[in-house]
Every structure is written in C-alpha cells, then in structure tokens.
C-alpha positions in Angstrom: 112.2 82.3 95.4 112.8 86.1 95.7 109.6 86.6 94.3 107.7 84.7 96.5 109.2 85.6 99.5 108.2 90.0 98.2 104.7 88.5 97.5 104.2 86.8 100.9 105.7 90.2 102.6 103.3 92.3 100.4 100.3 90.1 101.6 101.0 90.2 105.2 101.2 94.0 105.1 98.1 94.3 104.0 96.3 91.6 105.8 97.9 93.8 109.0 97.3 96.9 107.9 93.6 96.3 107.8 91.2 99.1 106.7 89.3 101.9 108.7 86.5 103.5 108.4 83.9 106.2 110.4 80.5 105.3 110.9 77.2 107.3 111.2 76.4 110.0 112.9 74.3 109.4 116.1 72.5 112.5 117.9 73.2 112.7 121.8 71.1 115.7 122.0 70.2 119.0 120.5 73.4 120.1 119.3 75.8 117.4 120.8 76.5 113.8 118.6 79.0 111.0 118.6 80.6 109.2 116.0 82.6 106.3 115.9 86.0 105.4 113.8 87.2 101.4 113.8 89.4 99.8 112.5 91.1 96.0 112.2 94.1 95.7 114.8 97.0 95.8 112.4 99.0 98.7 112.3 96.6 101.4 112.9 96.7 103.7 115.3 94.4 105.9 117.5 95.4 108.8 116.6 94.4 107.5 113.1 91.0 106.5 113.8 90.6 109.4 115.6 91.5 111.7 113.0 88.8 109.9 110.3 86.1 111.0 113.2 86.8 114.0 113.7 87.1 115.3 109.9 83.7 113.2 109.5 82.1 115.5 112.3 83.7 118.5 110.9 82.0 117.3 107.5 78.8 116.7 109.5 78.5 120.3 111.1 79.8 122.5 107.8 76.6 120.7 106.6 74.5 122.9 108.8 76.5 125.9 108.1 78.2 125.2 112.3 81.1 124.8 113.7 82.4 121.3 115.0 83.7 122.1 118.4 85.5 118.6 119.8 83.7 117.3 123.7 85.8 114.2 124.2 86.8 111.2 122.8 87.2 107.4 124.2 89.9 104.5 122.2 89.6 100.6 123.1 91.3 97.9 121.6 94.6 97.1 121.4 97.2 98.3 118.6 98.1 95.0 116.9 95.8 92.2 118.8 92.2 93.2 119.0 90.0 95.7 116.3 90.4 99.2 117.9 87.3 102.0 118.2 87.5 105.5 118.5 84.6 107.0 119.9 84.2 110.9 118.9 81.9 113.5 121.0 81.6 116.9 119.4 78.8 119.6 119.4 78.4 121.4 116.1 77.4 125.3 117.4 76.9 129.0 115.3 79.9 131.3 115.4 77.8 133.5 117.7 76.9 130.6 120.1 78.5 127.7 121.9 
C-alpha cells in the first residue's frame, strides 16, 4: 500500500510539474526580436519561463558576435490553473552601439 501511495505522489508531481520550453526567434525589426517561453500550469513559475527566454536570446545574439540587451517582457497565465507564457523583447546591439 506504501508503495502505491509513493508511486501515485511521484505521478502527480510530474503530471504538475509540466515541462517548458522557449520557442523561435521572431524579428520585430532590424536589431529588436521577441521570443516566447511556455510552459503547462503546474508548478512553474514566471520567473522560470522567463529565465529559459532570456538565456535563449542571449544564445541568439552571441550568434552574431552582439550583445543581448533586455526591452521588456509580458507573463499570462495563471501559476497552477492555466498554461503560462513569457513573452521576451530584447535587442541584440555591438559593444560600440546600442
């Protein structure tokens, strides 16, 4: 009974922990791009989705030998009830140039 009782609690921590992921790149303009993190409800967080954008724009702009420089960013969802979306603005510039 122990044992299903551990398995049960290992499967619903999972099932709410859900997984997260960034997406593509998408150009806004010349130097300025968005990218989006999402993730299932669960026990994520934004600051967690928000982070997986950001070091996939920093990723995005060492690319092009720039520098990621953060614009904005927008969450929706809701923490536990509804799939949450964190919406990343950046600008990748040259050291000598912003």
């Amino acid at each position: 009974m122990k044992g299903r009782k551990l398995l049960l609690l290992v499967v619903m921590a999972v099932a709410l922990a859900g997984c997260a992921s960034a997406g593509a790149i998408v150009p806004l303009n010349r130097d300025t791009y968005m990218v989006a993190a999402s993730g299932g409800g669960g026990l994520r967080t934004f600051s967690h989705l928000e982070s997986l954008a950001l070091a996939k724009a920093r990723d995005y702009c060492a690319g092009m030998n720039k520098r990621m420089v953060f614009v904005s960013v927008h969450n929706s969802g809701a923490p536990t009830w509804t799939p949450m979306e964190s919406d990343v603005t950046f600008r990748c510039v040259t050291d000598q140039g912003q």
